[in-house]
SEGUFI-63274 format. One line per field, with one value per residue: x, y, z of N, C-alpha, C in turn; residue number from 1; residue in one letter. Coordinates in steps of 0.02 Angstrom, whole numbers, padded with zeros to 5 digits. Each point is the difference from the previous one (the first is absolute). Layout:
nxx: X/...
nyy: Y/...
nzz: Z/...
caxx: X/...
cayy: Y/...
cazz: Z/...
cxx: X/...
cyy: Y/...
czz: Z/...
k: NUM/...
r: A/...
This chain:
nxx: -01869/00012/00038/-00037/00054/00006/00003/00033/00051/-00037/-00013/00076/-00043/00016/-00067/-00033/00049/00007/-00035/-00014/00042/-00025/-00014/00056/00048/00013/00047/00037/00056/00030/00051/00021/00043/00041/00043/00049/00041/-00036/-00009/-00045/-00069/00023/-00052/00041/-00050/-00003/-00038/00057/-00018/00014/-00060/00052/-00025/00041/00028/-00037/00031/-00015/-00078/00015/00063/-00044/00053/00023/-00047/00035/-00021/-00036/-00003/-00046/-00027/-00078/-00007/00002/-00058/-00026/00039/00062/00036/00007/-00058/-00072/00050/00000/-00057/-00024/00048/-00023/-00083/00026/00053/-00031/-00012/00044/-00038/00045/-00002/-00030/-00010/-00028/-00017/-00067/-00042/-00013/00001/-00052/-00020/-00020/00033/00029/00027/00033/00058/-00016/00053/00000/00098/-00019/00090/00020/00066/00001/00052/00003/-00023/-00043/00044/-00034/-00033/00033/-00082/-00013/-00012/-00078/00048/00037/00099/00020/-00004/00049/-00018/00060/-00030/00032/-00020/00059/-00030/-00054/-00030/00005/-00004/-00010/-00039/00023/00074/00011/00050/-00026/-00045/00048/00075/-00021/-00016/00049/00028/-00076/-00031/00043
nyy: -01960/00055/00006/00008/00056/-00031/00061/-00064/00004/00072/-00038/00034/00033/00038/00049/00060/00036/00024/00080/-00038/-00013/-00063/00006/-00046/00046/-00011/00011/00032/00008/00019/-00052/00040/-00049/00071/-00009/00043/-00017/-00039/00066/-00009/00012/00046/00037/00086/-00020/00060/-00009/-00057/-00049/00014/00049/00009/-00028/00039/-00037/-00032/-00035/00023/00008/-00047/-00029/-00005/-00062/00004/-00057/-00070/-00003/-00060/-00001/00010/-00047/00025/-00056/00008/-00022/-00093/00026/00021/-00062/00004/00011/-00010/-00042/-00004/-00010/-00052/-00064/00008/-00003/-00030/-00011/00019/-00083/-00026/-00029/00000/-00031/-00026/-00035/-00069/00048/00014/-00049/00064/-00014/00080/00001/00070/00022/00063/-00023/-00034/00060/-00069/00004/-00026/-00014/00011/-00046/00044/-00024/00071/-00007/00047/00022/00039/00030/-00001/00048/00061/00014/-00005/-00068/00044/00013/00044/-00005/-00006/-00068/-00029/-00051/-00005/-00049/-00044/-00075/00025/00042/-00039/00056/00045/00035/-00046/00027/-00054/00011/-00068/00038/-00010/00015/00038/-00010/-00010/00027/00048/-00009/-00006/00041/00045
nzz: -01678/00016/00035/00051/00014/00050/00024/00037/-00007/-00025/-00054/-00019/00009/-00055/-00012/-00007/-00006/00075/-00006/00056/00052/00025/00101/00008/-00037/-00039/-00010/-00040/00029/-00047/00052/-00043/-00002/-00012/-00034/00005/-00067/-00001/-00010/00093/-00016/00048/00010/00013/00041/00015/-00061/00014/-00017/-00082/00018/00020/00038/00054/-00009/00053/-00015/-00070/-00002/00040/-00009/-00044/-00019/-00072/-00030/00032/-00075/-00017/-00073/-00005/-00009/-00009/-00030/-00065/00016/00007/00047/-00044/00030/-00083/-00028/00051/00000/-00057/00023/00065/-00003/-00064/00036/00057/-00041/-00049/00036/-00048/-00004/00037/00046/00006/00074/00004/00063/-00005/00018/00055/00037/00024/00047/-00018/00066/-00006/-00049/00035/-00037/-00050/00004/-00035/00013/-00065/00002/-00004/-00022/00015/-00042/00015/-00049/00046/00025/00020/00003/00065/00021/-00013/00016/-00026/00057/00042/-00050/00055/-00002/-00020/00065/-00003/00013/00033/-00009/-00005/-00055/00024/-00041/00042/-00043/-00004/-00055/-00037/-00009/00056/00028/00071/-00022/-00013/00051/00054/-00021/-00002/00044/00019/-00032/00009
caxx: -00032/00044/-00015/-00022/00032/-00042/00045/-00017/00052/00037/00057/00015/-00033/00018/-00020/00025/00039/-00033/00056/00002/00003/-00051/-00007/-00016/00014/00076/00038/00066/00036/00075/00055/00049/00064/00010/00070/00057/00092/-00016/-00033/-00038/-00015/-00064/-00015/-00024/-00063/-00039/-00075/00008/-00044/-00079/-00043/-00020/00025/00062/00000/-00006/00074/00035/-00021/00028/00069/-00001/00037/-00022/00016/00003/-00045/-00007/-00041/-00058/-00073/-00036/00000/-00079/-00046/00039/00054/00015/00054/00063/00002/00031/00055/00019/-00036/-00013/00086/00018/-00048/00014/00076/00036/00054/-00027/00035/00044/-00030/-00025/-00031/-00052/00059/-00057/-00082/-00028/-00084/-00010/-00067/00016/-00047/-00045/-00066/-00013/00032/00049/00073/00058/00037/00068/00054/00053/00074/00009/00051/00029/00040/00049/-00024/-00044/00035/-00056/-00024/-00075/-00016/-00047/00028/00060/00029/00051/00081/00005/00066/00044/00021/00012/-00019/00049/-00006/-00081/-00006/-00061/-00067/-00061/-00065/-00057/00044/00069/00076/00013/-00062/00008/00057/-00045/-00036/00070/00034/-00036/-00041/00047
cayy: 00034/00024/-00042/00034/-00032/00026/-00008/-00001/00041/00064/00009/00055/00029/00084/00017/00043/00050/00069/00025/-00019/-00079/-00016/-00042/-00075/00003/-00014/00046/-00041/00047/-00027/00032/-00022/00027/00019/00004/00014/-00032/-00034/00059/00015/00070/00021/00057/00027/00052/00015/-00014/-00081/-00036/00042/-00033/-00030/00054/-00004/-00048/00028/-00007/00024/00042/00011/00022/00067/00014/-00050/-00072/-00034/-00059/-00026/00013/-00021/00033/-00038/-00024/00011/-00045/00000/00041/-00064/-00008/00013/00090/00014/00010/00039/00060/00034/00009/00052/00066/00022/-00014/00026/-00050/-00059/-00045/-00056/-00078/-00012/-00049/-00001/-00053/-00030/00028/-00023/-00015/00017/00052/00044/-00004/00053/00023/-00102/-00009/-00023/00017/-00021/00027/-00032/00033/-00004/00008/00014/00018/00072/00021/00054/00027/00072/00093/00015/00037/00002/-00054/-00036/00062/00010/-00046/00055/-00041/-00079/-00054/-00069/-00058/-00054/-00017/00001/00070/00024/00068/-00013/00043/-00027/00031/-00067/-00058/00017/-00016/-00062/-00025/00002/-00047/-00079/-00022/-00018/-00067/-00065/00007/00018
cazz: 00055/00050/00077/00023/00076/00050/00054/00070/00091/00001/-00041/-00035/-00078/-00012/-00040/-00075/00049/00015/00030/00062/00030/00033/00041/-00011/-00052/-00034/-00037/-00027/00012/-00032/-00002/-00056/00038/-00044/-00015/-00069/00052/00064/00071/-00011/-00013/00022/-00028/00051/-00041/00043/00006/-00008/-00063/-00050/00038/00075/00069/00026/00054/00067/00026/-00018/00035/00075/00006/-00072/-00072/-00045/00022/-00061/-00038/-00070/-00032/00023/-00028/-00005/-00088/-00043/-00056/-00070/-00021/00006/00045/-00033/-00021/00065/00050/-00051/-00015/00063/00023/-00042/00019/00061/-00012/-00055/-00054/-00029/00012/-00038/00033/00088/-00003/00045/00059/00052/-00021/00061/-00007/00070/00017/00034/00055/-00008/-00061/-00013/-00063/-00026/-00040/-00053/-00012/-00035/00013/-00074/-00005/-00085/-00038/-00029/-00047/00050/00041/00010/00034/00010/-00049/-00005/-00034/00042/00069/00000/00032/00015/00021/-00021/00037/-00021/00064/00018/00069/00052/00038/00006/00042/00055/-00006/-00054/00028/00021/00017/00075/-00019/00036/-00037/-00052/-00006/-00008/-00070/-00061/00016/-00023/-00082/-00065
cxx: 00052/-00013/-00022/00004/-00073/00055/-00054/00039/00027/00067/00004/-00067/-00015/-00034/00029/00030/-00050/00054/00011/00017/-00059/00006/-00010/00004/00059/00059/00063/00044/00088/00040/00070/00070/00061/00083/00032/00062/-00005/-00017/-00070/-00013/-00071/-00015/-00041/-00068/-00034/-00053/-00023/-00029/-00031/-00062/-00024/00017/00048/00009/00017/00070/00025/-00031/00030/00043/-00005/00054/-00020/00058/00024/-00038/00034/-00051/-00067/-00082/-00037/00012/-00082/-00021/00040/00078/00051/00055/00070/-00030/-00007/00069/00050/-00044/00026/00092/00005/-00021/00028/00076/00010/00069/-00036/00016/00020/-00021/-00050/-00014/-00058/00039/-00054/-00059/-00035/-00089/-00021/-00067/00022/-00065/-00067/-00069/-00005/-00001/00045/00034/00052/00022/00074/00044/00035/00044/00014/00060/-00011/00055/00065/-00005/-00067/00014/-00060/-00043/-00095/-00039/-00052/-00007/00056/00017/00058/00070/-00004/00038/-00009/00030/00002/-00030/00039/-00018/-00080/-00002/-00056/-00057/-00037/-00076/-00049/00030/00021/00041/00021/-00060/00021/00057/-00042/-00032/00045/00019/-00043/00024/00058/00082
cyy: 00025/-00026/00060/-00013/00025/00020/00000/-00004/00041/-00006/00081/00019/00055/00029/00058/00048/00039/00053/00034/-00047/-00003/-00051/-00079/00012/-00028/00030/-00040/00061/-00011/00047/00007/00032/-00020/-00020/00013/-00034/-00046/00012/00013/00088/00015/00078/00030/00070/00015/00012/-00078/-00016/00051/-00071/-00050/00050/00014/-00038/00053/00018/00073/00089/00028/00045/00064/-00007/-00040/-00060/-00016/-00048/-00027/-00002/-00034/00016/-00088/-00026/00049/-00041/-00018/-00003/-00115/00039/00051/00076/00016/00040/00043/00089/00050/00044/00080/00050/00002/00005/00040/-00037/-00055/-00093/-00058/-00062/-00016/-00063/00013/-00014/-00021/00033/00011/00010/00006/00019/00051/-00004/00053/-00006/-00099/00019/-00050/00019/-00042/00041/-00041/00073/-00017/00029/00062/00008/00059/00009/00047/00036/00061/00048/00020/00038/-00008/-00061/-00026/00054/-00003/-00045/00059/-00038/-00061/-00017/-00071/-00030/-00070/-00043/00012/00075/00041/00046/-00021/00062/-00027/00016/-00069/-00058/00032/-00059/-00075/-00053/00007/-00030/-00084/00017/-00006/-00053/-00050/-00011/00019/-00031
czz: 00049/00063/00048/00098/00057/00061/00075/00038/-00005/-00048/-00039/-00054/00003/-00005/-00045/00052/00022/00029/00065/00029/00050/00027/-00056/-00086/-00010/-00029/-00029/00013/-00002/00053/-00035/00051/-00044/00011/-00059/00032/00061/00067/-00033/-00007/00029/-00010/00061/-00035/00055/00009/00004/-00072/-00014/00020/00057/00070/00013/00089/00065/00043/-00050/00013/00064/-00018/-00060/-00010/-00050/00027/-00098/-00024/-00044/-00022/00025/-00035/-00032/-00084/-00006/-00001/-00061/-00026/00006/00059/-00029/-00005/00073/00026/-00058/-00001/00075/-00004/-00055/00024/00055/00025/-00050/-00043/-00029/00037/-00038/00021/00047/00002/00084/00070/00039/00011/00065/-00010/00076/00011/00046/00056/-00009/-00052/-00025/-00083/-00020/-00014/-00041/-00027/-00021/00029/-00078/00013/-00069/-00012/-00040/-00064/00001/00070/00022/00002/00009/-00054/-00007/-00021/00051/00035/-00009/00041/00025/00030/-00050/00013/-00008/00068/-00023/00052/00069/00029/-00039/00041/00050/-00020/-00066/00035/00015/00033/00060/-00031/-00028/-00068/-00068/-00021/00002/-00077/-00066/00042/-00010/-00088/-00028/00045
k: 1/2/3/4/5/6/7/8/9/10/11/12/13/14/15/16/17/18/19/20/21/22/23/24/25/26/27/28/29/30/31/32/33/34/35/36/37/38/39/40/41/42/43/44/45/46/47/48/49/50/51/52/53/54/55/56/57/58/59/60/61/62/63/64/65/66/67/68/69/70/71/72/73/74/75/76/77/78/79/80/81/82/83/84/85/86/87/88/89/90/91/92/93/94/95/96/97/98/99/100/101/102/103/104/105/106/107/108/109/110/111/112/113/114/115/116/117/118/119/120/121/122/123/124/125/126/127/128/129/130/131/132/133/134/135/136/137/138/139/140/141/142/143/144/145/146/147/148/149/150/151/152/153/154/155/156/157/158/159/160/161/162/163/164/165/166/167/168
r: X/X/X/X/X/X/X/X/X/X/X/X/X/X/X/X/X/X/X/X/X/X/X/X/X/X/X/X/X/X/X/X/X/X/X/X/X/X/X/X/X/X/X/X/X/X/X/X/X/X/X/X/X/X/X/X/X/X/X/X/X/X/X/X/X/X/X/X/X/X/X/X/X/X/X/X/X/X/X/X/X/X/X/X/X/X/X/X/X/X/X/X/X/X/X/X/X/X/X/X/X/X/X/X/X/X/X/X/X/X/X/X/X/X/X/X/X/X/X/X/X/X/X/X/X/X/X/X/X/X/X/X/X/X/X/X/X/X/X/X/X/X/X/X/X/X/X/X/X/X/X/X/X/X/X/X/X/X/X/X/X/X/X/X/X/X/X/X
């Protein structure tokens, strides 16, 4: 006989994807941060993430900002084709390694959207170029924790040195 759970304190349960988010919904959303040669790699697009908005900060000022790769898993999808599928469709490289550096778990104020968000470390097979993967990529820069650009379209500076120095 299979066991059959009852949840009573708002524990995690999914149902079948829809394609909308919704007030007090849930979502899984991967940030993959990327390195070749022991530098990290971030990617300048001025339309930000294939499918997501362009952050407010980067509207302002109208130049393109820098990303990493970013986007929601499929249904279904495991952890390995995931970050193998998104890094190829939105990098145009393969990868070579990754591992996990941390899992946050938030409610956004506006829409009381769950958010989980694994961070992943990717190892790059190679470097990027620019070119069309998803949107255009029109820069690929290479930094160090010692020198984090300050125009990331989701990251401040300062938020983004505290986070390699915590996790990697």
């Amino acid at each position: 006989m299979a066991f059959k759970y009852y949840w009573e304190k708002n524990e995690a349960n999914f149902g079948p994807p829809i394609k909308t988010e919704v007030s007090y919904g849930t979502h899984i959303s991967c940030e993959n941060i990327l390195k070749f040669n022991g530098n990290y790699i971030a990617l300048r697009r001025p339309k930000a993430n294939p499918g997501h908005e362009i952050p407010k900060k980067a509207l302002k000022n109208g130049n393109p900002h820098l990303y990493f790769v970013h986007n929601l898993p499929r249904w279904g999808q495991s952890t390995d084709f995931y970050i193998k599928q998104v890094i190829h469709d939105f990098a145009g490289v393969e990868v070579k390694n990754y591992k996990t550096l941390h899992v946050k778990m938030t409610i956004y104020e506006d829409t009381k959207q769950w958010a989980i968000t694994p961070y992943f470390l990717i190892e790059l097979d190679k470097l990027p170029v620019p070119g069309i993967y998803g949107n255009q990529i029109t820069e690929v820069v290479s930094f160090t924790k010692a020198n984090v650009p300050n125009d990331f379209g989701w990251w401040d500076k300062e938020e983004l040195e505290e986070f390699l120095e915590k996790f990697d």
